[in-house]
C-alpha positions in Angstrom: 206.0 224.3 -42.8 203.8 221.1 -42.9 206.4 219.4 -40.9 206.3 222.0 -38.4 202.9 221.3 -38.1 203.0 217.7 -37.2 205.4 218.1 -34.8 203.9 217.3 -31.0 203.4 220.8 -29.4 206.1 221.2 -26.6 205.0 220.0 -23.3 205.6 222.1 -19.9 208.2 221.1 -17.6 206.4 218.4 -15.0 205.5 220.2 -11.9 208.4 218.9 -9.2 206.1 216.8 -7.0 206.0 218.2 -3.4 207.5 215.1 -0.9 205.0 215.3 2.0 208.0 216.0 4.9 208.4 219.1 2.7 204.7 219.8 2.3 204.2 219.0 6.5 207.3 221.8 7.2 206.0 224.4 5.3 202.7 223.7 6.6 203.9 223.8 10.1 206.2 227.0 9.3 203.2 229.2 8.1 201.5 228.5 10.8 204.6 229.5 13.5 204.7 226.3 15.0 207.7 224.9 16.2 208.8 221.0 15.9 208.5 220.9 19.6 205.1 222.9 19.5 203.7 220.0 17.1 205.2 217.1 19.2 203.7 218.5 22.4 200.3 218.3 20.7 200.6 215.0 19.1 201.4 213.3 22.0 205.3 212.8 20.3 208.7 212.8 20.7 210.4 215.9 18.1 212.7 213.1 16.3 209.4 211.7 15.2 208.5 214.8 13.3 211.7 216.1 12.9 211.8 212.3 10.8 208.5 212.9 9.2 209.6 216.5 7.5 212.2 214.6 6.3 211.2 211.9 4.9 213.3 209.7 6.9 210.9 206.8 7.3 213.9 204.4 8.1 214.0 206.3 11.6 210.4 205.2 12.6 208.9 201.9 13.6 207.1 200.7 10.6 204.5 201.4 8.2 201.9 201.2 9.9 203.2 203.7 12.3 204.4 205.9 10.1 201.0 206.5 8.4 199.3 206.9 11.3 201.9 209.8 12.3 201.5 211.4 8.8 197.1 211.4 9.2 197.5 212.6 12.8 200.4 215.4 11.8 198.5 216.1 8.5 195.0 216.4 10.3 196.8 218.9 12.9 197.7 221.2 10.2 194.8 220.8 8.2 196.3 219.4 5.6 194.1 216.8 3.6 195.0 213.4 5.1 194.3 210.7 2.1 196.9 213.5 -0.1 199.5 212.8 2.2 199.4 209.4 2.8 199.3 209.2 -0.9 202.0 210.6 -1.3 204.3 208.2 1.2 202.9 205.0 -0.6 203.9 206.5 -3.9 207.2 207.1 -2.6 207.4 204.0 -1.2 206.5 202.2 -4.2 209.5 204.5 -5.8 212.3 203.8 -3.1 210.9 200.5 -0.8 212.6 202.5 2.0 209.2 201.5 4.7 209.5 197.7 3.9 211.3 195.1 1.4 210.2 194.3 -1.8 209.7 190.6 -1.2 206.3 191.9 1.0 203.2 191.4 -0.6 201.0 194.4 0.6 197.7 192.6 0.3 198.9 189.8 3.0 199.3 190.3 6.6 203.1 191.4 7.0 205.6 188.6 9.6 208.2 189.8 11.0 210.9 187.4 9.7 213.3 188.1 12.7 210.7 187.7 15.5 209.6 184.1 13.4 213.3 182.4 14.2 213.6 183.9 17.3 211.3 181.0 19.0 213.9 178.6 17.6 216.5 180.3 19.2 214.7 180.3 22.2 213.7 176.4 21.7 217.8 175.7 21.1 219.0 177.6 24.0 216.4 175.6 26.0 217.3 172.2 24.9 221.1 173.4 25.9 221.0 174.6 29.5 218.8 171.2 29.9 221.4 169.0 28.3 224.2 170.7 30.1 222.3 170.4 33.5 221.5 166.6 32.3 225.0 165.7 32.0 226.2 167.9 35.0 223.4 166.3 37.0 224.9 162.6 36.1 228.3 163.5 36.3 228.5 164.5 40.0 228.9 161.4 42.5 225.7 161.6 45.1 226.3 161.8 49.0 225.1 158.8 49.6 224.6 155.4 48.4 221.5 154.1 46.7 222.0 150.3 47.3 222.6 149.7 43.3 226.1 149.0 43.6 226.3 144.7 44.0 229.7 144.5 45.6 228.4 143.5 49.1 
């Protein structure tokens, strides 16, 4: 009996946490709205909410976006903004599906494939110039500039 009684007392099951595309539906659905009802008064296209009940973040531009959707989705159904968001960056700490992992959050984000496309753009440049260069001097010109010395 007195090792019964140093036991740890059982603990309840965890409470499933509630993803917030999940939380936003049922939100939406007591409320009778439609997906297209929603997206008409956010000003959005229905993929971008039919994305946002489903937690499919890879289908929308980028974080920055995406929270602003959830704040202006959340607010619409009265649903307590900062909870929400909350949510997504917990997830996203979880499964790094908005960004990579390599980002440091408290540094401005670059967009690694805009950054090399200026050298791409510089290369292609340098290119069409050299080809036009050697095009240029490779034609003979229609008419004679006096250089020649066999007079």
């Amino acid at each position: 009996m007195e090792r019964e009684a140093l036991q740890q007392p059982e603990m309840p099951p965890a409470e499933p946490r509630m993803w917030p595309g999940k939380r936003l539906r049922e939100a939406r659905e007591a409320r009778q709205m439609s997906r297209e009802e929603a997206a008409r008064q956010l000003h959005q296209e229905v993929t971008i909410i039919q994305a946002l009940e489903e937690d499919d973040y890879a289908r929308l531009p980028g974080q920055t976006y995406v929270l602003g959707y959830l704040r202006s989705y959340a607010r619409l159904l009265k649903l307590p903004e900062n909870e929400i968001v909350a949510a997504v960056q917990i997830e996203r700490a979880e499964t790094n599906e908005l960004l990579p992992e390599n980002i440091d959050y408290d540094k401005p984000v670059r967009l690694g494939a805009r950054g090399h496309r200026g050298w791409l753009y510089l290369v292609l440049i340098v290119l069409i110039l050299t080809g036009l260069a050697g095009l240029f001097f490779s034609l003979p010109l229609p008419f004679d500039l006096g250089l020649s010395s066999s007079r």
